[in-house]
C-alpha positions, -999 to 999 in steps of 0.1 A, spaced: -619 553 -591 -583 558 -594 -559 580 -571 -540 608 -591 -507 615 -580 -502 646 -592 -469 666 -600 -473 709 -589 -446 733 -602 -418 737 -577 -420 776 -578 -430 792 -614 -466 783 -617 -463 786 -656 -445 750 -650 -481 732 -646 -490 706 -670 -525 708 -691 -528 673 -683 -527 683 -645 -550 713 -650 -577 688 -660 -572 660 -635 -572 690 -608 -605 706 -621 -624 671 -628 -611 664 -590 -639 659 -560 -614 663 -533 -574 675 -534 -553 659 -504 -525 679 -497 -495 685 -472 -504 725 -468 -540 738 -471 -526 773 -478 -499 766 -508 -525 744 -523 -553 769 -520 -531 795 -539 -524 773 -566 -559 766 -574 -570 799 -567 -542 813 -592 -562 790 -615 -597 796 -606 -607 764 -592 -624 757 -564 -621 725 -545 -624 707 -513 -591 702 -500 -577 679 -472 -546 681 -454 -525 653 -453 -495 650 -436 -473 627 -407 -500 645 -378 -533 634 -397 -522 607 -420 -537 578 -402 -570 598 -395 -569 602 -432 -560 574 -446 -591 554 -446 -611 586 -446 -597 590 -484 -596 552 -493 -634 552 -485 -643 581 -510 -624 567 -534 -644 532 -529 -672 558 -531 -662 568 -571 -647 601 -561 -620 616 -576 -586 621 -551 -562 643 -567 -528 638 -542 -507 666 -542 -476 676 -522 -463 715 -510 -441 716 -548 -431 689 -568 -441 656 -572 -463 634 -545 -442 607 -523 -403 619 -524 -394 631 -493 -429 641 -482 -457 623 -466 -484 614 -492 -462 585 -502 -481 566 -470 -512 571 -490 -502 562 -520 -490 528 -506 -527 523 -485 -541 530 -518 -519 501 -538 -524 476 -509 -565 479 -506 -555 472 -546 -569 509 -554 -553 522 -591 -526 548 -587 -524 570 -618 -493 593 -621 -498 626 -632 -460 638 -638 -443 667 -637 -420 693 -617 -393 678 -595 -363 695 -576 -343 664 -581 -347 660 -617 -348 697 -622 -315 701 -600 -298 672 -615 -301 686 -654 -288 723 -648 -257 703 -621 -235 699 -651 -228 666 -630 -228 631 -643 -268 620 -639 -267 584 -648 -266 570 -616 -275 590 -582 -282 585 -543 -312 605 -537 -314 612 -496 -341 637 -495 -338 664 -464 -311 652 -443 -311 641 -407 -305 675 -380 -282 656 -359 -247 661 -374 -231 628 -365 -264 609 -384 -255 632 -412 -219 618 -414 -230 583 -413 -259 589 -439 -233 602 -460 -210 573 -460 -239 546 -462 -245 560 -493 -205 556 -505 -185 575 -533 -186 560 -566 -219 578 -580 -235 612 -577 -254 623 -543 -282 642 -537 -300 661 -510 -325 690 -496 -313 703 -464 -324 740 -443 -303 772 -451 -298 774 -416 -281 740 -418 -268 744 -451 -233 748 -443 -229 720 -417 -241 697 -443 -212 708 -463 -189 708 -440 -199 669 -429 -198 664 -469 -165 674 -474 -150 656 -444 -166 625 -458 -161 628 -495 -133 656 -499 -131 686 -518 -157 671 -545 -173 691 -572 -208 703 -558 -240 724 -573 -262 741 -551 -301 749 -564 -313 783 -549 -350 792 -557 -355 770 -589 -375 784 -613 -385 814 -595 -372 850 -598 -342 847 -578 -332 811 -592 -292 804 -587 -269 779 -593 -239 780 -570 -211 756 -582 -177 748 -573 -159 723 -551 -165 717 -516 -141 740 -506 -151 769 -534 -186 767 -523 -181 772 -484 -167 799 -489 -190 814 -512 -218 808 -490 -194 821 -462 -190 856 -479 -232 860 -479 -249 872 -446 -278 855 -451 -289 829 -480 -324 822 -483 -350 802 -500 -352 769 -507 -322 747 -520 -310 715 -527 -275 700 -533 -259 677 -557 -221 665 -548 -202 638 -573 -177 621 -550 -170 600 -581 -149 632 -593 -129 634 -562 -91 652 -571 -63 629 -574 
């Protein structure tokens, strides 16, 4: 039996695919970073399943735990907190266990920050540096930020309460490049904040507080002259 990788809406549950619906409902067993979020998106949709957590504390426990039932002819349905399985999250381990012990992966696509952020950025798309949530130590930021270079688009997911360091490492690296910040994507408060470097600092500067979950995409392609 196949593992589904399965793509979950990244905050408006109307975002779910019917395709998904069916591969979660026909599903023996959902592995999943958080018990809780995915609990609420199957309750929202009246199933009820046996779910597994699976994340960087229990992924080795897991691993062969989940290889064997599917071995077995059970359905796994891989989810991840929002968004799609493997970027930036840990079920990416499983999904590789899965191709090694020559298991069939089957995609089940769908909601994705990056995608979703990169199509409303107004930015140039074609090419991109994806660098998923940055490190926390500053310096590593700096350096992550010039491995990557200048000549195509960059993005990342960082903390609000690190948001503005990440900026202000950007800028020094890159200069005063156009930038988009995602707020709360398809969810009630969903905002785009856009700018340069520079504009967008101080936006965020002028707000007490900024909350939710964002994620940034710079073009240091566009740098002024």
């Amino acid at each position: 039996m196949p593992l589904f990788v399965l793509a979950t809406p990244i905050g408006n549950l109307e975002d779910v695919s019917p395709r998904a619906l069916k591969t979660l409902s026909e599903a023996d067993v959902v592995a999943c970073e958080d018990t809780r979020r995915t609990w609420q998106l199957l309750a929202h949709f009246g199933l009820r399943k046996t779910v597994v957590r699976y994340d960087n504390f229990v992924h080795r426990r897991e691993t062969p735990r989940l290889l064997e039932r599917l071995r077995r002819g059970e359905r796994v349905a891989l989810v991840t907190d929002a968004g799609t399985p493997g970027i930036s999250d840990p079920g990416g381990r499983l999904v590789a266990e899965a191709v090694n012990a020559s298991v069939p992966v089957v995609p089940i696509p769908g909601p994705s920050s990056v995608t979703a952020a990169l199509s409303a950025s107004g930015l140039p798309a074609d090419e991109f540096s994806f660098l998923g949530f940055l490190p926390r130590r500053a310096g590593r930021v700096k350096k992550e930020f010039q491995r990557v270079g200048a000549d195509r688009t960059v993005v990342f997911m960082e903390s609000t309460f690190r948001l503005k360091a990440a900026l202000s490492a950007a800028r020094d690296v890159f200069g005063n490049v156009p930038a988009v910040i995602g707020r709360e994507m398809t969810k009630l408060h969903e905002e785009f904040i856009r700018g340069r470097l520079d504009d967008v600092v101080l936006e965020l500067g002028r707000r007490e507080t900024v909350k939710g979950e964002v994620i940034v995409v710079l073009s240091p392609q566009l740098k002024e002259t």
